[in-house]
C-alpha positions as CSV (number, residue, x, y, z in Angstrom):
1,X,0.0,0.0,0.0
2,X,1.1,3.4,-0.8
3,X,2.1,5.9,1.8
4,X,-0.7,8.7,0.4
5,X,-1.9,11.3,2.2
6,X,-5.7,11.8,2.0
7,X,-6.6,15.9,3.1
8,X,-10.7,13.7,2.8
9,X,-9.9,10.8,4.9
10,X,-9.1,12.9,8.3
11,X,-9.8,16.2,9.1
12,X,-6.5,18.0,10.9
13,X,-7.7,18.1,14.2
14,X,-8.6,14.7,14.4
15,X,-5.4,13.6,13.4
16,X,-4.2,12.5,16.8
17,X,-7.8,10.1,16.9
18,X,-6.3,8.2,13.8
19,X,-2.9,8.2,15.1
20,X,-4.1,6.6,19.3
21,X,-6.7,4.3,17.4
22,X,-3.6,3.0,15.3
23,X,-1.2,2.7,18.1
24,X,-3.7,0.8,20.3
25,X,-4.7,-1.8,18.1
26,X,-1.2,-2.8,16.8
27,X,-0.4,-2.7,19.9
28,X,-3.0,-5.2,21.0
29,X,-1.7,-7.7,18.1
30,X,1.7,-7.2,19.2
31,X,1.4,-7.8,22.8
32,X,-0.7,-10.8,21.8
33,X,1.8,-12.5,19.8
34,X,4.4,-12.4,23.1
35,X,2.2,-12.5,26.0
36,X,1.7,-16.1,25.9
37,X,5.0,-16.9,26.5
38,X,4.9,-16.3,30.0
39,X,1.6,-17.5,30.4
40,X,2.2,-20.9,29.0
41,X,2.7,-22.3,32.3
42,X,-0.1,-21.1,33.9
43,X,-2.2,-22.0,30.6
44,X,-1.1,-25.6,30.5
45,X,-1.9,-25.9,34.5
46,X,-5.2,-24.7,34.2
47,X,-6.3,-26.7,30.5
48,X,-4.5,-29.4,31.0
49,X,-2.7,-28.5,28.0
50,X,0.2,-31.2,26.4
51,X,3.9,-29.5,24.9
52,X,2.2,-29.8,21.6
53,X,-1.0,-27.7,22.5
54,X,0.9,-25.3,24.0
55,X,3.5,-25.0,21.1
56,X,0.0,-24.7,19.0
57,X,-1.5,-22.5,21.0
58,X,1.3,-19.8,20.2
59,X,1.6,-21.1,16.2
60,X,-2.1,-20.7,15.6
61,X,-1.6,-17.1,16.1
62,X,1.8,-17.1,14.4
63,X,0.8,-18.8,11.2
64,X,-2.4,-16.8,10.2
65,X,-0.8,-13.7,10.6
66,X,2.7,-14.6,9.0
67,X,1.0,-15.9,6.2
68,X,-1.5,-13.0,5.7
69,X,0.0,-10.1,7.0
70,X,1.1,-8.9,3.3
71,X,-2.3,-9.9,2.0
72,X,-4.0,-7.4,4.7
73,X,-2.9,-4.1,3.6
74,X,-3.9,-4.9,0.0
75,X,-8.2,-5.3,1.3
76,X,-8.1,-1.4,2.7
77,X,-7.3,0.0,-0.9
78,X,-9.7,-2.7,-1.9
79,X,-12.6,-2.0,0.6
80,X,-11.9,0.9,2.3
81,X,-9.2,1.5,4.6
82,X,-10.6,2.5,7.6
83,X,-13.5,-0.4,7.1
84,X,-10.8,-3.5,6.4
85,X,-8.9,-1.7,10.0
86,X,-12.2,-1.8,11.6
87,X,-13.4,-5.2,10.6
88,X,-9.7,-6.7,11.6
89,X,-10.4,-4.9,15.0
90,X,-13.8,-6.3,15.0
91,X,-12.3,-9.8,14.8
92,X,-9.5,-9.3,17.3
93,X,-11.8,-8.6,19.6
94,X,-14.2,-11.4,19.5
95,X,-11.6,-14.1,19.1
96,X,-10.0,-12.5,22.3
97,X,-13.2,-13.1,24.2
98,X,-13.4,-17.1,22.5
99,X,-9.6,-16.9,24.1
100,X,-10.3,-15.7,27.4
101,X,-13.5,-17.9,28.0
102,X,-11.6,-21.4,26.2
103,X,-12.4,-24.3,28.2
104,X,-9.8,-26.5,26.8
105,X,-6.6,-26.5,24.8
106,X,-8.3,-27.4,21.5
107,X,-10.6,-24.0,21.5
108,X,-7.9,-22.0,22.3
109,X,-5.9,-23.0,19.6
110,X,-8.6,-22.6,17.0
111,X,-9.3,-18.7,18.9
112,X,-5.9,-18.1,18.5
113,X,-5.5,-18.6,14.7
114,X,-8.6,-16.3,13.5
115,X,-7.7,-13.7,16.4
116,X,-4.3,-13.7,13.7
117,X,-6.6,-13.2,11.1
118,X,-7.5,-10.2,12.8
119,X,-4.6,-9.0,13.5
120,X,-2.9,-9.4,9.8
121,X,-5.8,-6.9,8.8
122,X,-5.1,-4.7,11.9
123,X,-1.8,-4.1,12.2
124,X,-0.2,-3.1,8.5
125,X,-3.7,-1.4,8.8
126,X,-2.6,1.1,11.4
127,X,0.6,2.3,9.6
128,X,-1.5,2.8,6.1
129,X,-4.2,4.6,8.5
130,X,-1.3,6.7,9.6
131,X,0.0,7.7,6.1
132,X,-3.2,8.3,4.9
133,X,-3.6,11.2,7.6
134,X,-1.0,12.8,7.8
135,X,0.7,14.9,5.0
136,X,4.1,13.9,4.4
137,X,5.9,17.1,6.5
138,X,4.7,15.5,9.8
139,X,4.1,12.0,8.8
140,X,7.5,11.0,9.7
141,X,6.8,12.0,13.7
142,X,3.4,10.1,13.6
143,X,5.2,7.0,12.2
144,X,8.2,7.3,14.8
145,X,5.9,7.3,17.7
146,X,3.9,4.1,15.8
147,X,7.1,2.3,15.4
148,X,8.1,3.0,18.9
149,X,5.2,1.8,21.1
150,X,4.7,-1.1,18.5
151,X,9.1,-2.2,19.6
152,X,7.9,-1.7,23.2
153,X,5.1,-3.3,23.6
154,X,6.2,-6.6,21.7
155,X,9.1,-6.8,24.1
156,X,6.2,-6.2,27.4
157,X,4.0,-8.0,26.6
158,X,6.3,-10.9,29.1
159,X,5.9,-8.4,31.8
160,X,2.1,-7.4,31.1
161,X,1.8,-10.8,31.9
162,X,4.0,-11.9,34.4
163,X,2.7,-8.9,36.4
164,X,-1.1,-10.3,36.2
165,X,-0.1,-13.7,36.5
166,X,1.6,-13.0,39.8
167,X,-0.4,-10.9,41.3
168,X,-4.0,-12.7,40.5
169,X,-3.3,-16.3,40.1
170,X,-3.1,-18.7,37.1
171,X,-6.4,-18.0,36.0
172,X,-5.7,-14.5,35.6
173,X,-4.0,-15.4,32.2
174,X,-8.2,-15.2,30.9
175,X,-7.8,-11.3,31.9
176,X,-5.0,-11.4,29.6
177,X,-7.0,-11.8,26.2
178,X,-9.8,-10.2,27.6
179,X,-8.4,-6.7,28.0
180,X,-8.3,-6.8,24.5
181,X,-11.8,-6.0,24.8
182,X,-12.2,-2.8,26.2
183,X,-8.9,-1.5,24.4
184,X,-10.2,-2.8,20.9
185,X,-13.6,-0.9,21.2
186,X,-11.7,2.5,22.2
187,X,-9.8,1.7,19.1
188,X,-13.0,1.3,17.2
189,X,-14.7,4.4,18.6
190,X,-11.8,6.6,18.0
191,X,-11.5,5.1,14.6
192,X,-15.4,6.3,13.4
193,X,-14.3,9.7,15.2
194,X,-10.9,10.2,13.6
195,X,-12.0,9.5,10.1
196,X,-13.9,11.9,7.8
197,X,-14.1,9.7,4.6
198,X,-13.4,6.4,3.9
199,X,-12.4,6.6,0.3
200,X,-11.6,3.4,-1.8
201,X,-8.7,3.6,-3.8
202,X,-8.0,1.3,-7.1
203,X,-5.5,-1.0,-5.6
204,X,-3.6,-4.2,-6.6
205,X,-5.7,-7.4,-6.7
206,X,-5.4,-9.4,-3.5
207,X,-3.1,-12.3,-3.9
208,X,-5.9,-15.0,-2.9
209,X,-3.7,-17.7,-4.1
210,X,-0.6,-17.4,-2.6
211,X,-2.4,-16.4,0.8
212,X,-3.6,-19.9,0.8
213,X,-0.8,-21.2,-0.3
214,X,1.7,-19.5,2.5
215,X,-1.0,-20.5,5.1
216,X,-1.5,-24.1,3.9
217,X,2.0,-25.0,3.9
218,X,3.7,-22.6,6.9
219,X,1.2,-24.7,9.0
220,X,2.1,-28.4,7.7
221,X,5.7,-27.2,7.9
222,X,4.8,-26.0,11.4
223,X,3.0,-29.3,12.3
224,X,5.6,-31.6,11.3
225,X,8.6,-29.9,13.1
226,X,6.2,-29.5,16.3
227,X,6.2,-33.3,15.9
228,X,9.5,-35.0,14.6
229,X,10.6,-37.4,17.1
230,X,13.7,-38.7,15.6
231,X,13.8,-42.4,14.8
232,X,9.9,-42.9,16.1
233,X,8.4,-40.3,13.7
234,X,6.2,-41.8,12.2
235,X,5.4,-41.7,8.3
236,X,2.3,-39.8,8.3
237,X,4.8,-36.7,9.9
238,X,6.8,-36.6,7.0
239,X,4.1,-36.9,4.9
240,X,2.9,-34.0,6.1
241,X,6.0,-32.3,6.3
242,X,6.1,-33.2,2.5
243,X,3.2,-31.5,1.5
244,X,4.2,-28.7,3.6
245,X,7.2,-28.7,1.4
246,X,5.7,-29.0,-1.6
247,X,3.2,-26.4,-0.9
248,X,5.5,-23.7,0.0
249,X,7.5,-24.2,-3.7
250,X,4.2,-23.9,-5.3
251,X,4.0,-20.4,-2.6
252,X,7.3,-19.4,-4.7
253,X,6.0,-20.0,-8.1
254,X,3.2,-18.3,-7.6
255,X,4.7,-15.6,-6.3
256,X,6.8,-16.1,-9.2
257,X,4.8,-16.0,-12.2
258,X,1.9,-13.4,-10.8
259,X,1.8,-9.9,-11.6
260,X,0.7,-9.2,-8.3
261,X,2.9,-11.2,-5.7
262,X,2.3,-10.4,-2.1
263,X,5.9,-11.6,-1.8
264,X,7.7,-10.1,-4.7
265,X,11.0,-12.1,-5.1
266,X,12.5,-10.1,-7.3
267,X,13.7,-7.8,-4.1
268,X,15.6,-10.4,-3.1
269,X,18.2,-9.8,-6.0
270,X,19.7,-7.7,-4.0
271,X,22.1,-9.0,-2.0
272,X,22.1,-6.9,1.2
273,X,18.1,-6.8,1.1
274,X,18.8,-10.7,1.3
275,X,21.3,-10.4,3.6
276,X,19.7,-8.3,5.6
277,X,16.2,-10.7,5.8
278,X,18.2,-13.6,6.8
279,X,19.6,-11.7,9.5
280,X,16.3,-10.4,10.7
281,X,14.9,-14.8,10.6
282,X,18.5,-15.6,12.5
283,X,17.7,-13.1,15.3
284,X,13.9,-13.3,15.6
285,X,13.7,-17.1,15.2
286,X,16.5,-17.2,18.6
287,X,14.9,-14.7,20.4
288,X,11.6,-16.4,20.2
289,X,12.8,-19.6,21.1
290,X,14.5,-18.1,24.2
291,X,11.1,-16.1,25.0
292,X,8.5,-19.2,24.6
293,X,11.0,-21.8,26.3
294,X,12.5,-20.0,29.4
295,X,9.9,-19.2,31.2
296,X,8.4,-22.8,31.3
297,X,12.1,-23.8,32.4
298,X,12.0,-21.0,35.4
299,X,8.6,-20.9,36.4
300,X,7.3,-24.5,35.9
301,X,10.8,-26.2,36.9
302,X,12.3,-23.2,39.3
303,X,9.4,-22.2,40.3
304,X,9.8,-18.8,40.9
305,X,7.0,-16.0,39.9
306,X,5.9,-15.1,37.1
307,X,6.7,-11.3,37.2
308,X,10.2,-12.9,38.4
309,X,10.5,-14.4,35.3
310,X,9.3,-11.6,33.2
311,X,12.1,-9.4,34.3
312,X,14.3,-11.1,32.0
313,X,12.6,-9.3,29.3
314,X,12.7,-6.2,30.9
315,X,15.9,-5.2,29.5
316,X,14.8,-5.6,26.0
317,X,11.9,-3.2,26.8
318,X,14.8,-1.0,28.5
319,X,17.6,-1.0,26.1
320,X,15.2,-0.8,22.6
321,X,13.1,2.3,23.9
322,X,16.4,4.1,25.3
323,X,18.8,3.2,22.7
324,X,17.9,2.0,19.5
325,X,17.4,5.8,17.8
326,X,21.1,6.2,19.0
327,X,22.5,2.8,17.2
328,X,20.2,4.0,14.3
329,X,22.1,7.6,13.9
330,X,25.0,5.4,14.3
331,X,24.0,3.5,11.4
332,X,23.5,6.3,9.6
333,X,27.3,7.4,9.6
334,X,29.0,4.3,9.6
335,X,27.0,2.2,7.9
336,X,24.5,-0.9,8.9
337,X,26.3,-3.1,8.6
338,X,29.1,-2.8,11.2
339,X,26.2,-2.0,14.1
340,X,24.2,-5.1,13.3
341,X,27.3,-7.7,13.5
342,X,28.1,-5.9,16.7
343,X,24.7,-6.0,17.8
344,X,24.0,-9.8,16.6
345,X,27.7,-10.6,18.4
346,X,26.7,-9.9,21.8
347,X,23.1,-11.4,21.4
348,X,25.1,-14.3,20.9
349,X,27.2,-14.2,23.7
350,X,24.6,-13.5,25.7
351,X,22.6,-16.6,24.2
352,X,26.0,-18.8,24.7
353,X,25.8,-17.6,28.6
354,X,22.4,-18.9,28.9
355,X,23.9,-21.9,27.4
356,X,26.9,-22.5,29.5
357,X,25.2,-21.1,32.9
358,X,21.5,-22.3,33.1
359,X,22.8,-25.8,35.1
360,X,23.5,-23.4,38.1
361,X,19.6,-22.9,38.4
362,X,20.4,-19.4,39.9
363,X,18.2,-17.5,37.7
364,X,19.2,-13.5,39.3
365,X,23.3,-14.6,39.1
366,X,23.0,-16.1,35.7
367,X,19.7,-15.9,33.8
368,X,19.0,-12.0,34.4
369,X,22.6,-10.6,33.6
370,X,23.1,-13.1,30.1
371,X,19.4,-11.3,29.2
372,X,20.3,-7.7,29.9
373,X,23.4,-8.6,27.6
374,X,21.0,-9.8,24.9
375,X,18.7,-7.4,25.1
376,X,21.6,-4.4,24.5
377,X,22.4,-6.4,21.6
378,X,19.0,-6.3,20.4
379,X,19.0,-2.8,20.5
380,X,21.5,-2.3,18.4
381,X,19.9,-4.1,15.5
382,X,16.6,-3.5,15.5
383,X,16.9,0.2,13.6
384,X,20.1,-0.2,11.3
385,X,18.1,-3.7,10.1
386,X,15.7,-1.5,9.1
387,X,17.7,1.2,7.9
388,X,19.2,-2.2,6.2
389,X,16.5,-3.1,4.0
390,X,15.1,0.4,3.4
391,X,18.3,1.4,2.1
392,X,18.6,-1.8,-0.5
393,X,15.0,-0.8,-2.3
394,X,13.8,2.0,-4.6
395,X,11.0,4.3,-2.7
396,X,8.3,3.1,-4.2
397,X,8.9,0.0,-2.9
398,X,10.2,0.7,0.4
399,X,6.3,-0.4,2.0
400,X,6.6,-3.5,0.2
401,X,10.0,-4.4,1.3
402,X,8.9,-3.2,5.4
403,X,6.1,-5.6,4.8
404,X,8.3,-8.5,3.6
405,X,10.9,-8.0,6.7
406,X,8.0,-7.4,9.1
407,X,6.3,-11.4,7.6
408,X,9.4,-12.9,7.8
409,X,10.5,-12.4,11.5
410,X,6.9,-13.7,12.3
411,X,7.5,-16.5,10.5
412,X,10.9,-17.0,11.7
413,X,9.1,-17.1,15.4
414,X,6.4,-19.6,14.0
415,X,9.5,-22.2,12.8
416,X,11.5,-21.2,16.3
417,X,8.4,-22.5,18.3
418,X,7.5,-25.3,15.8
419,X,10.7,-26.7,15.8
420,X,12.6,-25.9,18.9
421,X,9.6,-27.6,20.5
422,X,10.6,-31.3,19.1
423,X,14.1,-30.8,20.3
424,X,13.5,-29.8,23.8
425,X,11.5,-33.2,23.8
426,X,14.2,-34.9,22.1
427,X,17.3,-33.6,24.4
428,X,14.7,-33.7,27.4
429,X,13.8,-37.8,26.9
430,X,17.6,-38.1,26.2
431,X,18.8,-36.4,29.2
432,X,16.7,-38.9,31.7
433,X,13.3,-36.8,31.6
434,X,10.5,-38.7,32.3
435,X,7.5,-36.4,31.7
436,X,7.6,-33.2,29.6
437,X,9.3,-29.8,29.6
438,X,7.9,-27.8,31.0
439,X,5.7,-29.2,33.2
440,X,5.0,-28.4,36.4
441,X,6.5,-31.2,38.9
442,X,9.3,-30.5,41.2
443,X,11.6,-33.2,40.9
444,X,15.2,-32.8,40.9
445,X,15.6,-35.1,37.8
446,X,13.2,-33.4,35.9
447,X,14.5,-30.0,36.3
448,X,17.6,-30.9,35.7
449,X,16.5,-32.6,32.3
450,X,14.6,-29.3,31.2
451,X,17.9,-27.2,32.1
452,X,19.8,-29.7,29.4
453,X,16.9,-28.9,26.9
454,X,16.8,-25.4,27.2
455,X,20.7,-25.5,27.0
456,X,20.2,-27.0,23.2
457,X,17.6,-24.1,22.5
458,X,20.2,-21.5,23.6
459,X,23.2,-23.1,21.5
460,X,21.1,-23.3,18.9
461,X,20.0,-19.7,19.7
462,X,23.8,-18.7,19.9
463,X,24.7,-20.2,16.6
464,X,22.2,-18.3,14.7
465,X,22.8,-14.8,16.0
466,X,26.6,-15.5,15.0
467,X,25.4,-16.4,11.9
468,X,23.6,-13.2,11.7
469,X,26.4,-11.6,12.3
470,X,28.8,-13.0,10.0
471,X,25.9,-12.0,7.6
472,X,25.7,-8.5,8.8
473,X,29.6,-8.1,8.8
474,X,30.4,-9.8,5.2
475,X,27.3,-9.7,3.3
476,X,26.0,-5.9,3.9
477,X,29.9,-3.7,4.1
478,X,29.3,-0.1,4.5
479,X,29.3,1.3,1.1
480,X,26.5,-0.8,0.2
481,X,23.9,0.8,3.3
482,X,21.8,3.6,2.2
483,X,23.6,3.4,-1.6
């Protein structure tokens, strides 16, 4: 969708409507997407829920909206902006109530993957609502403060819930998705206020096909890694896995041979665009494996509190809203490139610390300082990747390429989940477990064979933030930023 300003769509003084509506529900789908993670425990005590539910209850969500999230800003210039941002509210917000009131794992799971259908309408919805509003002299402001709450809040949305977990109970993880409610119709009524007139604009076709396609295959791809058990898989997983496969190349000729991809592969040509996407997978695929299996490990197997817990996150909440503008103006004058394999450098070391220090069990000595050393790594990528893949596309393309970047770290947290969830099991059955990680027994052997598991999550974790920044340091050298 192109960043146009409509003087029709909002009158001036209502500007600031468009701009809290947009904020609030992004932020909503955002906080969503991470929330869970620290309310996994509580969620499987309370439904009953298996590993694989729980890994499903956080895919669900994952797969609609990677998969559709580059489809949902083409229905506003289709429909009507303001309407499709409406409707995806409208959506959010029932689904959240399914959510809240879910009386077993199996309802949950199917809330969570329309309440992603909701959200892939919603959230690129808020940043077109934005451009449409405000001319381009001030736009820049409006989209700063978008882009910053929208950082912020994915990185709270731990604490959000660690806080309400710990100070109501493990039920209170129903409050969780049902705050959504009164925060999604404020977003609705300052929607009808902000906006003047919705007009339609003549807009691409909507890439139907390879929708389905991404969709169909991200979630057989999904289901087969939640469930490959080594030797004892069993044929139908592969089969599936197959299919997955095969689904997804059919995703890339389509994309391919239509004049309308929702996925255009010819921006991949360039090679720090590309270098700069598999950068942003290496990064978001470890820190959402750290994110969705620690705080099973610490509140399940330590069993401290949930808020406990959620301060690990706290530093990437910390470091991105306090530092990332400066590693972006550093960016700026030395280039991208030498920031993000800095930045992806010490989210590995901090990763490796996990790694080498979680046996201890002595989560404030250990766990809390190799996070706060993450999450200052984090901070120094987040910007200069953007500034990254902005900086490898012409203009006119630079929403398409955002939209690109912004799919593929969701789906790198779908494959993180889907598959870091079969080898927990696997290093957590070989290690002497005799339950499941992340389950909620207090027995010495059983913690001890979740700290092993969680290890193999943060080496893996580790390897892929050095990869990212051999990536960063070799693939994307200075002159080629912002060329």
């Amino acid at each position: 969708m192109r960043p146009v300003f409509d003087g029709d769509f909002c009158h001036s003084s209502r500007r600031t409507l468009v701009l809290a509506a947009a904020v609030l529900a992004s932020s909503m789908g955002f906080i969503d997407g991470t929330v869970v993670s620290i309310a996994m425990p509580a969620i499987r005590e309370t439904l009953g829920a298996t590993l694989d539910q729980a890994t499903w209850i956080n895919n669900a969500y994952m797969v609609s909206l990677s998969a559709l999230i580059l489809t949902g800003g083409s229905f506003g210039d289709r429909f009507g902006l303001s309407r499709i941002f409406s409707a995806g509210i409208a959506l959010f917000i029932a689904t959240s109530l399914i959510c809240a009131i879910a009386p077993n794992p199996d309802v949950l799971i199917l809330a969570r993957f329309a309440q992603g259908c909701g959200a892939a309408l919603m959230i690129p919805g808020s940043l077109a609502m934005i451009s449409r509003a405000y001319p381009r002299g001030i736009r820049g402001r409006a989209i700063g403060i978008w882009a910053a709450a929208s950082a912020v809040t994915t990185a709270a949305g731990p604490i959000i819930g660690g806080l309400a977990l710990s100070l109501g109970g493990p039920e209170m993880w129903r409050w969780i998705f049902a705050i959504n409610l009164p925060l999604g119709l404020l977003a609705l009524i300052l929607t009808a206020r902000g906006v003047a007139r919705d007009n339609r604009r003549p807009g691409q076709p909507v890439d139907f096909a390879g929708a389905t396609l991404a969709v169909v295959g991200l979630g057989a791809l999904a289901w087969t890694l939640t469930h490959l058990e080594g030797a004892d898989t069993s044929i139908m997983t592969w089969v599936i896995g197959a299919f997955g496969v095969a689904t997804l190349v059919l995703f890339i000729l389509q994309e391919h041979r239509t004049r309308h991809p929702m996925m255009p592969l010819h921006l991949f040509r360039d090679r720090t665009f590309s270098a700069a996407n598999a950068a942003t997978f290496a990064l978001y695929f470890s820190l959402s494996a750290i994110m969705f299996f620690l705080p099973m490990l610490t509140v399940s197997g330590w069993n401290i509190t949930e808020i406990e817990a959620a301060a690990a996150f706290a530093p990437i909440s910390i470091f991105v809203s306090t530092l990332s503008t400066r590693f972006g103006r550093l960016s700026d004058r030395i280039g991208a490139g030498p920031v993000i394999a800095m930045g992806s450098g010490t989210v590995a070391l901090g990763y490796a610390s996990l790694a080498s220090m979680v046996h201890l069990q002595d989560y404030w000595r250990t766990i809390l300082p190799a996070m706060t050393l993450m999450g200052f790594g984090m901070s120094m990528v987040i910007a200069p990747l953007s500034a990254a893949v902005m900086g490898a596309v012409d203009d006119a393309q630079s929403g398409v390429a955002s939209g690109v970047n912004n799919a593929l770290s969701r789906m790198a947290g779908l494959i993180a989940v889907a598959g870091m969830g079969s080898l927990t099991g696997f290093v957590y059955a070989r290690a002497g477990g005799q339950f499941s990680y992340g389950q909620t027994l207090h027995d010495a052997a059983h913690v001890q064979a979740m700290g092993t598991a969680f290890a193999a999550v943060a080496w893996v974790s580790a390897g892929l933030a050095l990869l990212a920044a051999l990536l960063a340091a070799f693939a994307m050298p200075r002159a080629q930023v912002g060329s």
